[in-house]
PDB file of N, CA, C and O in Angstrom:
ATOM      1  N   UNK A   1     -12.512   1.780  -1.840  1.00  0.00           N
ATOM      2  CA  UNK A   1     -11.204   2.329  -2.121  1.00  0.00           C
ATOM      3  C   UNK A   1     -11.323   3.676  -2.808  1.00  0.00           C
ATOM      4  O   UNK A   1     -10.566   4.616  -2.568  1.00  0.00           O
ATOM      5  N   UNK A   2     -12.600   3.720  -3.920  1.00  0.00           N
ATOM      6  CA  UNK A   2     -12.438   5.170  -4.415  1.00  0.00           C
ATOM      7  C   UNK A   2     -12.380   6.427  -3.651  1.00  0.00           C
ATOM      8  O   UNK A   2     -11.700   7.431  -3.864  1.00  0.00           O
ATOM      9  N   UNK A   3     -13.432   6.109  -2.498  1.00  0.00           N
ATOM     10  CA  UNK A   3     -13.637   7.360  -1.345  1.00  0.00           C
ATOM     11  C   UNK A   3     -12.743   7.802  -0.829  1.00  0.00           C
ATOM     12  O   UNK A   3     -12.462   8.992  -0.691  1.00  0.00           O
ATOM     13  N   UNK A   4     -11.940   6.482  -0.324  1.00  0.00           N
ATOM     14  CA  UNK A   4     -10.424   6.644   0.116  1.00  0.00           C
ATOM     15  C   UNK A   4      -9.449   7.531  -0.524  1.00  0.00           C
ATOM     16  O   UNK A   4      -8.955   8.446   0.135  1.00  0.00           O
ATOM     17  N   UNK A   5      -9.041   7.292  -2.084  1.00  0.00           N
ATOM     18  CA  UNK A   5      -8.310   7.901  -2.840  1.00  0.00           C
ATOM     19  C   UNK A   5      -9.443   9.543  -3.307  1.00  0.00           C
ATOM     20  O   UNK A   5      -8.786  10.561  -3.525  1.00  0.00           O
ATOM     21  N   UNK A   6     -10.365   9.613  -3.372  1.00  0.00           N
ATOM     22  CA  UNK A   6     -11.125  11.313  -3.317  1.00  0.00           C
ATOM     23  C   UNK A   6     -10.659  12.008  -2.153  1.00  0.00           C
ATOM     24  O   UNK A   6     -10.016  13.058  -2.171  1.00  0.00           O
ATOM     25  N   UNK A   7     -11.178  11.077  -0.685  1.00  0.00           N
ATOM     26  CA  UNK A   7     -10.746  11.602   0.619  1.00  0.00           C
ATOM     27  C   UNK A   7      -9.348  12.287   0.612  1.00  0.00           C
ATOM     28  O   UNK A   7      -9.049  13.455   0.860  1.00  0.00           O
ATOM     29  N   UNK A   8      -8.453  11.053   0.198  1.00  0.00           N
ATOM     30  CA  UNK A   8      -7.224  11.328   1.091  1.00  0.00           C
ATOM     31  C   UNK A   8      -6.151  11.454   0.042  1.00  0.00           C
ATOM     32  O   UNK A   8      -5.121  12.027   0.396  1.00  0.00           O
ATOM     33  N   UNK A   9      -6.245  10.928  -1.410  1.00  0.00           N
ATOM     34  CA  UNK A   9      -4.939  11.136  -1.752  1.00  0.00           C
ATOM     35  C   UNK A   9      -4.287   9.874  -1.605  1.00  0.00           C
ATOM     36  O   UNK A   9      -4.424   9.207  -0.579  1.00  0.00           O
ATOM     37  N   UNK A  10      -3.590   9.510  -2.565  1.00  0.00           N
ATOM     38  CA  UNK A  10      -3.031   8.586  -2.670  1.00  0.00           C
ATOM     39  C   UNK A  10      -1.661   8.210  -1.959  1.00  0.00           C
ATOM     40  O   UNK A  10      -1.168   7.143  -1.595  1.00  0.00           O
ATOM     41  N   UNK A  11      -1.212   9.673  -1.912  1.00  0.00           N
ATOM     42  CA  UNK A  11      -0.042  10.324  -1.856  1.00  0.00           C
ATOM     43  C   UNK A  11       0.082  10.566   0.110  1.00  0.00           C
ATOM     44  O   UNK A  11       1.008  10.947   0.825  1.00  0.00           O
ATOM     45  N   UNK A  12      -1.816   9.974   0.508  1.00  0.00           N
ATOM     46  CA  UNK A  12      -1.844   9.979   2.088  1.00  0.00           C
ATOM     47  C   UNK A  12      -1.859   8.445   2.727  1.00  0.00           C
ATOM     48  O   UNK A  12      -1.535   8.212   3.891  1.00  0.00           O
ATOM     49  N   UNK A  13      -2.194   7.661   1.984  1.00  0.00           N
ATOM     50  CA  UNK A  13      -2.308   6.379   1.875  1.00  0.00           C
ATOM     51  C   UNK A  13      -1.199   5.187   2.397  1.00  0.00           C
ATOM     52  O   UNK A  13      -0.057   5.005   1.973  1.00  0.00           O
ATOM     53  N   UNK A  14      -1.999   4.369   3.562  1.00  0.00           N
ATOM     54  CA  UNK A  14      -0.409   3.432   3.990  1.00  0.00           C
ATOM     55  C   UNK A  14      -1.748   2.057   3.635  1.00  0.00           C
ATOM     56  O   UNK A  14      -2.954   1.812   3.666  1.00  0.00           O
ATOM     57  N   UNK A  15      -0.452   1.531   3.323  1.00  0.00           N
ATOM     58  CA  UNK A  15      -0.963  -0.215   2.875  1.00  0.00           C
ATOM     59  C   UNK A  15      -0.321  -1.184   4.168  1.00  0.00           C
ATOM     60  O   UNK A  15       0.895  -1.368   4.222  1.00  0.00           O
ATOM     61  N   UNK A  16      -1.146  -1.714   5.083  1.00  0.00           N
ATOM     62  CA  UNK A  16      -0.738  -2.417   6.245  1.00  0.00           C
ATOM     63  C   UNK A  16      -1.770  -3.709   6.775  1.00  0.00           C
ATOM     64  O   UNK A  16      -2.427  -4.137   5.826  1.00  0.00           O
ATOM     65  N   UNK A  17      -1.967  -4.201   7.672  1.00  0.00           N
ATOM     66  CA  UNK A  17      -2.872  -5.423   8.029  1.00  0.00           C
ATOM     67  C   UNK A  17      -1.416  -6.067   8.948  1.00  0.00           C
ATOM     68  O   UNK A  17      -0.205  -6.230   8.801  1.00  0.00           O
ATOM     69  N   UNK A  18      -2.962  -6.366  10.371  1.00  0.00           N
ATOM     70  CA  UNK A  18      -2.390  -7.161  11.646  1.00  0.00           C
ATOM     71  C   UNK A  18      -3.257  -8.652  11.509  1.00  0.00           C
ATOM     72  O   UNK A  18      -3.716  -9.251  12.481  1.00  0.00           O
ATOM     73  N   UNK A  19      -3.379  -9.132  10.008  1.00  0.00           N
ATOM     74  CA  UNK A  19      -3.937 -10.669  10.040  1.00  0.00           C
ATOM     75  C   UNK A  19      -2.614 -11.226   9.556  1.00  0.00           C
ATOM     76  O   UNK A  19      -2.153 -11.130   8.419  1.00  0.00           O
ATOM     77  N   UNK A  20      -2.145 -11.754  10.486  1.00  0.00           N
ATOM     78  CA  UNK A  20      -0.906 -12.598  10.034  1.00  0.00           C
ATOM     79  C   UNK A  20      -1.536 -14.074   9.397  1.00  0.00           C
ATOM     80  O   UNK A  20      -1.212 -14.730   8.407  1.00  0.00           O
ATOM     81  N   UNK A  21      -2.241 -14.206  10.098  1.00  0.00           N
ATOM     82  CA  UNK A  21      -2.958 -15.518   9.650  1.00  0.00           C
ATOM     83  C   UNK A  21      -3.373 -15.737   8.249  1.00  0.00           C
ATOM     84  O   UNK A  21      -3.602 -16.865   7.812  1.00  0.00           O
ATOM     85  N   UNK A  22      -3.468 -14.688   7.563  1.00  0.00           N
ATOM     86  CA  UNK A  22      -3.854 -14.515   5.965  1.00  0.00           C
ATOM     87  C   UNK A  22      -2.770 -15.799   5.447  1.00  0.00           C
ATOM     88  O   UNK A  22      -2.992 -16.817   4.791  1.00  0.00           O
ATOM     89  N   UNK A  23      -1.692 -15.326   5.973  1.00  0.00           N
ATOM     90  CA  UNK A  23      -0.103 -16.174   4.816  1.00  0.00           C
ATOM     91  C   UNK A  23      -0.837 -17.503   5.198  1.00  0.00           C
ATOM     92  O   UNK A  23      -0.889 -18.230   4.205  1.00  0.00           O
ATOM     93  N   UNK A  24      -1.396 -18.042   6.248  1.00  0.00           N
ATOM     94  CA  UNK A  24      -1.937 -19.393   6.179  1.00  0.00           C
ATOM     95  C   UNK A  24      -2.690 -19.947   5.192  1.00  0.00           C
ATOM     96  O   UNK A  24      -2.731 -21.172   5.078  1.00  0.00           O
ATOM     97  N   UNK A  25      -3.212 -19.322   4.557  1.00  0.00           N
ATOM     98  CA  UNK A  25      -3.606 -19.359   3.017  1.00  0.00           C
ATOM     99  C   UNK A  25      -3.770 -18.985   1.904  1.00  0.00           C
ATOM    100  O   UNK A  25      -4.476 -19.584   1.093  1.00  0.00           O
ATOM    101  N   UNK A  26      -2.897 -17.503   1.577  1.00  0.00           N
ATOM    102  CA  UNK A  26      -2.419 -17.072   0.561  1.00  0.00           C
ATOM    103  C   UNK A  26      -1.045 -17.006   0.644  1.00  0.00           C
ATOM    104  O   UNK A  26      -0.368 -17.479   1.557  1.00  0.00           O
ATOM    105  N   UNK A  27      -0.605 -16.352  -0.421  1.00  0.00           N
ATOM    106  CA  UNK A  27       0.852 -16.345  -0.199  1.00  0.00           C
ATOM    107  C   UNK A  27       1.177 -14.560  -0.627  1.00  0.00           C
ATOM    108  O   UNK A  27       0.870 -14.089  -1.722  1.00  0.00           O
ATOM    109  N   UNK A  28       1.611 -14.043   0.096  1.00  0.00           N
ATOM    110  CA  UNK A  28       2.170 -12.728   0.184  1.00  0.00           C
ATOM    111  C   UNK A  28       1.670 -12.081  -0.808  1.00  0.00           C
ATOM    112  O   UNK A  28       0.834 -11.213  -0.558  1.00  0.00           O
ATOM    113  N   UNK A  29       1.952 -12.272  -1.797  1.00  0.00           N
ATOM    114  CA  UNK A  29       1.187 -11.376  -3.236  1.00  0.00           C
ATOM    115  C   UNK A  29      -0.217 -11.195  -3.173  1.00  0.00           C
ATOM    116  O   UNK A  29      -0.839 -10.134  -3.140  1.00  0.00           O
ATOM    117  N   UNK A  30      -0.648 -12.379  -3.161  1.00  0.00           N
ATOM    118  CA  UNK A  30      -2.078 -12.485  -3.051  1.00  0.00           C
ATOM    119  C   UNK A  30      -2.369 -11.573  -2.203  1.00  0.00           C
ATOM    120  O   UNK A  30      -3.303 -10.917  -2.663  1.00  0.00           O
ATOM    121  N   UNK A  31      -1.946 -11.070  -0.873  1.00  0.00           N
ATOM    122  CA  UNK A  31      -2.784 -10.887   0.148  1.00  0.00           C
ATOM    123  C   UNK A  31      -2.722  -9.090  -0.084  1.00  0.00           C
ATOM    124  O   UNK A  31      -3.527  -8.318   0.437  1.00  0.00           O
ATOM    125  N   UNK A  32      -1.612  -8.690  -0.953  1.00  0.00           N
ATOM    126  CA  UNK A  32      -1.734  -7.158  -1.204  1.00  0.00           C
ATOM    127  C   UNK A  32      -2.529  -7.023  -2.550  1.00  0.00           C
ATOM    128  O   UNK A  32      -3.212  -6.017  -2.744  1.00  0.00           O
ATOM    129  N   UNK A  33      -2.464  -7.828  -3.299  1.00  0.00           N
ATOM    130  CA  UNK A  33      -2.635  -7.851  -5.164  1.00  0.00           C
ATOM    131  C   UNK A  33      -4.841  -7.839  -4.871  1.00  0.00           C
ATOM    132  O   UNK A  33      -5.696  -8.672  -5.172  1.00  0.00           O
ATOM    133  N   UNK A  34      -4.918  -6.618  -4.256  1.00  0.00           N
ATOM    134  CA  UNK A  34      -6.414  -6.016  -4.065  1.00  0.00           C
ATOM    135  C   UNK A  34      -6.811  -5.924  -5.318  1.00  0.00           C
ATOM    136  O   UNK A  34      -5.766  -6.077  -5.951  1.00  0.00           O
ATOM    137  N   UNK A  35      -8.021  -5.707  -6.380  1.00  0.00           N
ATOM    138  CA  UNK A  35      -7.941  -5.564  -7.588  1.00  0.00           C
ATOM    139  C   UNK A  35      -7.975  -3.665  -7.402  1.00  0.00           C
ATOM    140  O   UNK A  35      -7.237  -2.901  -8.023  1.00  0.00           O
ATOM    141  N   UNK A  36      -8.927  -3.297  -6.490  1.00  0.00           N
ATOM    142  CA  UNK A  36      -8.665  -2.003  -6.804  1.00  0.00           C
ATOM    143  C   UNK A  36      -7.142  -0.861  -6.427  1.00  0.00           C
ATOM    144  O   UNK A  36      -7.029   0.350  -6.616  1.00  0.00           O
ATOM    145  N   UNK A  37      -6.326  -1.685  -5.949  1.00  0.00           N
ATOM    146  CA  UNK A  37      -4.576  -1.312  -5.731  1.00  0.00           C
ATOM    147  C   UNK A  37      -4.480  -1.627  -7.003  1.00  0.00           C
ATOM    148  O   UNK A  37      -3.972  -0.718  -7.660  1.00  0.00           O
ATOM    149  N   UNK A  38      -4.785  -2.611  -7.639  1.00  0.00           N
ATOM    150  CA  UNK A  38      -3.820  -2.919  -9.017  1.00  0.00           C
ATOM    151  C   UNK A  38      -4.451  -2.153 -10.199  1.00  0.00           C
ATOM    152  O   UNK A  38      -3.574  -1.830 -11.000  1.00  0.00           O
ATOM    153  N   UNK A  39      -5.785  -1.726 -10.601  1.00  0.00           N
ATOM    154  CA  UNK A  39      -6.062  -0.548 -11.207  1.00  0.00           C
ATOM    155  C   UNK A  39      -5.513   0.719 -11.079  1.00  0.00           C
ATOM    156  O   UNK A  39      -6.028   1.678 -11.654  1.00  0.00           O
ATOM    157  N   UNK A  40      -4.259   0.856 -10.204  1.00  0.00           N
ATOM    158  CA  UNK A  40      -3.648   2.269  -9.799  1.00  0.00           C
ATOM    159  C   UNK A  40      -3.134   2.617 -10.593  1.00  0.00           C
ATOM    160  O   UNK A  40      -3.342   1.781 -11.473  1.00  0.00           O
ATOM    161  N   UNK A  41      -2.276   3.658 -11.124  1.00  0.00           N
ATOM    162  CA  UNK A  41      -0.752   3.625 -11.430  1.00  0.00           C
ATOM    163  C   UNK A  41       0.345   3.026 -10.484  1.00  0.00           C
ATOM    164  O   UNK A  41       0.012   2.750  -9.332  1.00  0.00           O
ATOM    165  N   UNK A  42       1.848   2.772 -10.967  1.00  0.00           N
ATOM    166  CA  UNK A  42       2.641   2.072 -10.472  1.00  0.00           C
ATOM    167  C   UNK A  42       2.626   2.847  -9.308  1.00  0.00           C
ATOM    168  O   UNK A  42       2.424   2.414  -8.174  1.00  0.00           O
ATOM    169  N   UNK A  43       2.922   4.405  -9.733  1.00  0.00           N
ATOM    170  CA  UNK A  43       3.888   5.510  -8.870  1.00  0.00           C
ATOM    171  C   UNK A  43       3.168   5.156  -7.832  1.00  0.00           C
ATOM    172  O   UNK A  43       3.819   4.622  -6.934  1.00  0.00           O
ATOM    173  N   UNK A  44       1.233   5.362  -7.526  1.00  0.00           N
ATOM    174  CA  UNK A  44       0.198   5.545  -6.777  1.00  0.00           C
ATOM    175  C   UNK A  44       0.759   4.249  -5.934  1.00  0.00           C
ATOM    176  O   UNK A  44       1.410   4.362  -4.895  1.00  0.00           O
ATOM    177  N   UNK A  45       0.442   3.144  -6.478  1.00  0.00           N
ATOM    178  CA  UNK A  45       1.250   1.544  -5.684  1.00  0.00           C
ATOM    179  C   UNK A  45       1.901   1.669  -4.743  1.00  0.00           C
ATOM    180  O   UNK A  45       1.653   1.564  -3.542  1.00  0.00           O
ATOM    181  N   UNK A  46       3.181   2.012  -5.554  1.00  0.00           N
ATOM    182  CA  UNK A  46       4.624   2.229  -5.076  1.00  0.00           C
ATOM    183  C   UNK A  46       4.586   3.060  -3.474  1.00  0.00           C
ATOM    184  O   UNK A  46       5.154   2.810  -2.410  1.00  0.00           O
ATOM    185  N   UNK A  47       3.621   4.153  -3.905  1.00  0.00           N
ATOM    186  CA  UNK A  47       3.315   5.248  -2.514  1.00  0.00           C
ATOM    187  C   UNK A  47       2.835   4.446  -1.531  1.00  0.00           C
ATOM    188  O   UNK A  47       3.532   4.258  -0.535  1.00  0.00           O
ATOM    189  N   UNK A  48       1.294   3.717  -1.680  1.00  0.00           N
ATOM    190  CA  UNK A  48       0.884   2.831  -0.846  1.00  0.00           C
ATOM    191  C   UNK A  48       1.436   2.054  -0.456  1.00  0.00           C
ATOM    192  O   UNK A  48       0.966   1.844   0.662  1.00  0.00           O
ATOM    193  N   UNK A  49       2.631   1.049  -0.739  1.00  0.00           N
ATOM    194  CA  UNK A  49       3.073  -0.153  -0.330  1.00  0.00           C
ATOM    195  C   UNK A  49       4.281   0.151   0.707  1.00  0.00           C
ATOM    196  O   UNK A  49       4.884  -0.592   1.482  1.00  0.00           O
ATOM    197  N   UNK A  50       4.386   1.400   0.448  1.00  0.00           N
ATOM    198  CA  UNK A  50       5.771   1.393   1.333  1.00  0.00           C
ATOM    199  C   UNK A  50       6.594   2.767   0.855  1.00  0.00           C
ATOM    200  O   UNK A  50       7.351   3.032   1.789  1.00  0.00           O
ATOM    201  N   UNK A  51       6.763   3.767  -0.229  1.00  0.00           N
ATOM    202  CA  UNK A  51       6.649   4.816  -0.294  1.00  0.00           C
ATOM    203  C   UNK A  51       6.541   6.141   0.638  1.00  0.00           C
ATOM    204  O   UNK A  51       7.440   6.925   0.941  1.00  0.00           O
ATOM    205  N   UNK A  52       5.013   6.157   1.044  1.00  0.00           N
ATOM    206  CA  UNK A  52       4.258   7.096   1.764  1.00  0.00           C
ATOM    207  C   UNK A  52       5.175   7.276   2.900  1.00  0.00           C
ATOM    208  O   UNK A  52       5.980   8.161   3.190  1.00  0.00           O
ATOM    209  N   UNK A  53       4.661   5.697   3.700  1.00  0.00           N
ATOM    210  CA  UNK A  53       5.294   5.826   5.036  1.00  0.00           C
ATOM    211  C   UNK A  53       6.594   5.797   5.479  1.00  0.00           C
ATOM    212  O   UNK A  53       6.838   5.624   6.673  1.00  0.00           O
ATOM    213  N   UNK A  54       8.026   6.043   4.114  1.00  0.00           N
ATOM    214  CA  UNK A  54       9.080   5.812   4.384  1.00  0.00           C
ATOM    215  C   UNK A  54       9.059   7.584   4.189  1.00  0.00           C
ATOM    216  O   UNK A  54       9.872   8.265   4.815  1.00  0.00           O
ATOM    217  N   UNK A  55       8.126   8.165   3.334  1.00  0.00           N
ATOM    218  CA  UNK A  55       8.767   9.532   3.469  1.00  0.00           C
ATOM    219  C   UNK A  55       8.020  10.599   4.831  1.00  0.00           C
ATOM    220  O   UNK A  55       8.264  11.734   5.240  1.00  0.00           O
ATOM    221  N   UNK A  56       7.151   9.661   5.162  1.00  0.00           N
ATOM    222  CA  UNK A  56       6.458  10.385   6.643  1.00  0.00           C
ATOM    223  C   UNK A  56       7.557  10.281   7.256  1.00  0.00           C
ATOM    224  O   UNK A  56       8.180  11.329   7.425  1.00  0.00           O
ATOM    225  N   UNK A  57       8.048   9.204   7.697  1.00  0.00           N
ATOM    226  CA  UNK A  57       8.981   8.943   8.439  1.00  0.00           C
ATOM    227  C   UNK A  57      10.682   9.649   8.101  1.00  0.00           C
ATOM    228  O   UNK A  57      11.801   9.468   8.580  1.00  0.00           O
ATOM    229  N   UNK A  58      10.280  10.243   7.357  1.00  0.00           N
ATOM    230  CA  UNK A  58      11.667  10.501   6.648  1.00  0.00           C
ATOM    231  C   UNK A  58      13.036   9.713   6.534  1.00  0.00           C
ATOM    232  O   UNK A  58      14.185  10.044   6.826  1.00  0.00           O
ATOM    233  N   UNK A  59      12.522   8.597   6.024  1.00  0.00           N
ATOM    234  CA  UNK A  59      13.872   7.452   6.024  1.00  0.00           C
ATOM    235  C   UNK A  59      14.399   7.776   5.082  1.00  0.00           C
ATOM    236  O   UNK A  59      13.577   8.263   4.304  1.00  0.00           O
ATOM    237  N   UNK A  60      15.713   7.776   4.565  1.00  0.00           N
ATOM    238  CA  UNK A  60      16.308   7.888   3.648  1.00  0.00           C
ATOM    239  C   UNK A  60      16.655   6.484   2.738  1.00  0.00           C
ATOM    240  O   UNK A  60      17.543   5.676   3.008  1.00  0.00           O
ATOM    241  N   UNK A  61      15.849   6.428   1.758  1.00  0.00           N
ATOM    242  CA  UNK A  61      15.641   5.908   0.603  1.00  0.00           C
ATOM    243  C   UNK A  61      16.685   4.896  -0.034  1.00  0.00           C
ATOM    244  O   UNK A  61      16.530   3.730  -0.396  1.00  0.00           O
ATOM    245  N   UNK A  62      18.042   5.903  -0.058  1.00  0.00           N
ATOM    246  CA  UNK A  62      19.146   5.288  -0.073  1.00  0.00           C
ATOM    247  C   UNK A  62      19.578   3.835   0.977  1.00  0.00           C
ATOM    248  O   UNK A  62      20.730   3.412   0.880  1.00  0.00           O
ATOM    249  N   UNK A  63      18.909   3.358   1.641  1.00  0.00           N
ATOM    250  CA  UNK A  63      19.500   2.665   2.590  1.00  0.00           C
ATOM    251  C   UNK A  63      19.259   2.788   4.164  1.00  0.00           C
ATOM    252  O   UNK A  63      19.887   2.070   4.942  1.00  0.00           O
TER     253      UNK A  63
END
């Protein structure tokens, strides 16, 4: 993860996964709650989880 955040920026960063099968034995939190995501800051989080790719996309925030 560090290379990642030197590389790219936090601020370039999308948080995603096509193992649906994970929820078969964790439960949702678990499967994002990485330890090195949770050493972040919130803001850094916040960007990765869903943030980033709402402002690539330029969704409006509001709704």
């Amino acid at each position: 993860m560090d290379w990642l955040l030197a590389a790219a920026g936090a601020d370039r960063l999308l948080w995603g996964s096509d193992f649906s099968p994970a929820l078969g034995h964790l439960t949702y939190e678990q499967t994002i709650a990485l330890p090195p995501l949770r050493a972040l800051p919130i803001a850094d989080r916040t960007g990765i989880y869903g943030a980033n790719l709402r402002r690539l996309l330029a969704v409006d925030q509001q709704g």
